[in-house]
C-alpha positions as CSV (number, residue, x, y, z in Angstrom):
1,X,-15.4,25.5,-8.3
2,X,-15.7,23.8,-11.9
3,X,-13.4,22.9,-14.5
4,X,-15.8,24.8,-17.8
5,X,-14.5,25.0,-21.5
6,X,-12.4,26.6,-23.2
7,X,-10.3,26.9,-20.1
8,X,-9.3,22.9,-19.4
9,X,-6.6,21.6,-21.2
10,X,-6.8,19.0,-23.9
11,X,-4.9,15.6,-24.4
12,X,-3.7,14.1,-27.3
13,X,-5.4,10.0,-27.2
14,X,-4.6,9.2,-30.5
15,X,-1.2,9.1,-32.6
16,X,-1.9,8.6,-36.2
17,X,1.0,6.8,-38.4
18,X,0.9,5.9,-41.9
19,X,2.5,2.1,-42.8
20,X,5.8,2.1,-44.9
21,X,5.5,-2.1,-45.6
22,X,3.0,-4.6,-45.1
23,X,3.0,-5.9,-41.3
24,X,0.9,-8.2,-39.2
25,X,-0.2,-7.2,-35.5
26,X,-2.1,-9.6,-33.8
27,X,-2.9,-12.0,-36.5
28,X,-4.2,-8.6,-39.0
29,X,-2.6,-8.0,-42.0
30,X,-1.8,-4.5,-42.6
31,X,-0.8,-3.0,-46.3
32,X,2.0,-0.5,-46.7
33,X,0.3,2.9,-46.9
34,X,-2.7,2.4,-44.7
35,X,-3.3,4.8,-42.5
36,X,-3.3,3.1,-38.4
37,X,-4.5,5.1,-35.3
38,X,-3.1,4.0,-32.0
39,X,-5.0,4.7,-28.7
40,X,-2.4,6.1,-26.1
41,X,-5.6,6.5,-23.8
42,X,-6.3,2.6,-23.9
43,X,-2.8,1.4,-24.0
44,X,-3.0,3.6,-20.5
45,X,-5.7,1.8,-18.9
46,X,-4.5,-1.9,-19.7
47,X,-5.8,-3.9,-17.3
48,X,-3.6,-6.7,-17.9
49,X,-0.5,-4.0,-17.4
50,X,-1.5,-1.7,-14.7
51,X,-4.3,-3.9,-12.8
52,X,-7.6,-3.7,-12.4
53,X,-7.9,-0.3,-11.5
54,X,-6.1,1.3,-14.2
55,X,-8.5,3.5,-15.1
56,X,-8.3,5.2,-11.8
57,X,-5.1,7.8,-11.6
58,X,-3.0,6.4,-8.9
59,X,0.1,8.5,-8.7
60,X,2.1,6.0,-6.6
61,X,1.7,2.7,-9.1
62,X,5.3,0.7,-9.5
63,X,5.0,1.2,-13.3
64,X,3.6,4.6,-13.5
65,X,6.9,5.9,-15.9
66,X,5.9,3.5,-18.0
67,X,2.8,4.5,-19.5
68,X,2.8,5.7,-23.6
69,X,1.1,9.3,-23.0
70,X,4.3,11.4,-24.7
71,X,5.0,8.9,-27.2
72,X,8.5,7.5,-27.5
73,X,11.8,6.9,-29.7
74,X,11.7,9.5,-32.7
75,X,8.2,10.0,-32.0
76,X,8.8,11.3,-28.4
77,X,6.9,14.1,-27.8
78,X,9.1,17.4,-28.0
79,X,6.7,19.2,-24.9
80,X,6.6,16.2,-23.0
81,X,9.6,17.2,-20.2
82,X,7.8,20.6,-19.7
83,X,4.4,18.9,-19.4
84,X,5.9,16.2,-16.5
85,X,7.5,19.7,-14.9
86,X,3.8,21.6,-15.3
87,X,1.4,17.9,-14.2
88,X,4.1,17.8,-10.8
89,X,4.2,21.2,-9.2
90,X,0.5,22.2,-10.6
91,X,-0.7,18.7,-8.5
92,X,1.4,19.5,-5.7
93,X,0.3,23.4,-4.9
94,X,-3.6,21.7,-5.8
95,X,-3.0,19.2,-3.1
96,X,-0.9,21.9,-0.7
97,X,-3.5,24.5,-1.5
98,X,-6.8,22.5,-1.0
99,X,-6.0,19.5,1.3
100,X,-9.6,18.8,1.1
101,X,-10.2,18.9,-2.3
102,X,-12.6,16.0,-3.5
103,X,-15.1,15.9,-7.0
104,X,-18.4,17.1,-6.5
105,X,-20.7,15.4,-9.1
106,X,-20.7,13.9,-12.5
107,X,-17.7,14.5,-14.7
108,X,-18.6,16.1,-18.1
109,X,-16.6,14.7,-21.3
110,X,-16.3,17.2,-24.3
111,X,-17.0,14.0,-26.6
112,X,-13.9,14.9,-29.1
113,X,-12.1,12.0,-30.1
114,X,-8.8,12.6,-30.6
115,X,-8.5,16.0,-27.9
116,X,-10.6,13.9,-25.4
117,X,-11.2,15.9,-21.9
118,X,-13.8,16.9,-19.4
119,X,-15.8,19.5,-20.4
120,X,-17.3,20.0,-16.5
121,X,-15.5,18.5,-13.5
122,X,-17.1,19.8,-10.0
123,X,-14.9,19.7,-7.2
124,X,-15.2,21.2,-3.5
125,X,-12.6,22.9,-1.9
């Protein structure tokens, strides 16, 4: 069984804001009105936040609610309580379903930047 386009979903990496004064992040001035892309996908995978490992998905990390992947305040995604809903009971019939289940090969990225995903994930079942 493989995970083939278009049927994989996508995720959002990337949230794109737009500066309303001047501001400086880590020593970088930034103008009012420039246009800043924040990377949810590498504020996931933090080593100095989630450990060493956290590019591997570990479901049972201490911090795990913490990561940035819905967004937050005013800017909190609107689909994010349906998507935590979907992610829990589709990985628990997966698991239930195929106990065995283990990846099979290479995974496949589609290359897209901002709608990053696999584009061919083997697995055998």
């Amino acid at each position: 069984m493989e995970l083939t386009e278009p049927q994989h979903a996508l995720v959002v990496h990337l949230a794109r804001r737009i500066t309303l004064h001047p501001l400086l992040m880590a020593e970088l001035a930034i103008p009012a009105g420039s246009v800043v892309l924040a990377s949810l996908a590498g504020a996931n995978r933090d080593e100095e936040f989630w450990a060493p490992d956290a590019g591997r998905l570990r479901l049972d990390r201490e911090n795990a609610r913490r990561h940035v992947s819905f967004g937050g305040g005013a800017h909190y995604c609107i689909g994010g309580g349906l998507a935590r809903i979907q992610g829990r009971i589709a990985i628990r019939e997966l698991v239930r379903s195929f106990p065995d289940l283990e990846q099979a090969g290479e995974v496949r990225w589609n290359g897209l930047l901002s709608l990053w995903g696999p584009a061919r994930l083997p697995v055998r079942i």
